[in-house]
N, C-alpha and C positions, 0 to 999 in steps of 0.2 A: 302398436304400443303408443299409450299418448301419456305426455310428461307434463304435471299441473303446477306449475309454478305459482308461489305466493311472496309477495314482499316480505323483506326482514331488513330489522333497519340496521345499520352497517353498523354502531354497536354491537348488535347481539350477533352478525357475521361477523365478526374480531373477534370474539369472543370466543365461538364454537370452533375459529381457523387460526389460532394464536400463532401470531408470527414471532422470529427474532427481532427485538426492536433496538437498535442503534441509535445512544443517543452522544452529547458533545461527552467528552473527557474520555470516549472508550468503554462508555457503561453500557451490558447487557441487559435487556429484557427476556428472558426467557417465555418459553411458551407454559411454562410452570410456575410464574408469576415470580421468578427469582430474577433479583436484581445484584449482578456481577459487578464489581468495581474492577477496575484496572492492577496487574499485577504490577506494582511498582519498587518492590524489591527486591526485583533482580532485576539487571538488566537485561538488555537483548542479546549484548554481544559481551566477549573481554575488553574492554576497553584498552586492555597495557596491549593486544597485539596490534592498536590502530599506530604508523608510524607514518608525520609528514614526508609529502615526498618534494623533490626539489623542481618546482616548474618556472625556476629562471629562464628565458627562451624561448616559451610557449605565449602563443597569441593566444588569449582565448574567445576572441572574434574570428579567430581565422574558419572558415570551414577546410574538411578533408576529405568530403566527400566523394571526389575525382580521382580517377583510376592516377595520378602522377602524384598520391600521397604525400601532401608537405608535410616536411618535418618539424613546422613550427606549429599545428594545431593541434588541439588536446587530442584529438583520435589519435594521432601518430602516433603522439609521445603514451598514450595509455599502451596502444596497440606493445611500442617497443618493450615498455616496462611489463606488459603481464606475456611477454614473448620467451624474458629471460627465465 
């Protein structure tokens, strides 16, 4: 079996292999020549269930990475807080 290959100038390969094209603000290209805009009226999340938490006491340079867990770096204090 022998396979002939001929040049196609990589225009008309985009064209016949239409990708999704990502561009800045979130906007799609479709492979259907549709151009998506960003859903910006809703948001992602409820925003009333986001509540500060209190990180008086926390380094946040410390690393926690070591098995003797300090309790002043943010791993800890996450760890305790999503424990309760």
């Amino acid at each position: 079996m022998s396979v002939q290959r001929t040049a196609l100038p990589a225009a008309d390969w985009i064209n016949q292999h239409k990708p999704y094209l990502y561009f800045a603000g979130d906007r799609i290209l479709t492979p259907d020549d549709r151009l998506h805009a960003p859903r910006t009226d809703l948001p992602p999340f409820d925003l009333s269930l986001l509540a500060p938490l209190e990180w008086s006491g926390v380094n946040i340079q410390a690393e926690s990475m070591d098995p003797e867990r300090l309790p002043h770096t943010v791993q800890y204090y996450l760890y305790r807080y999503l424990s309760e």
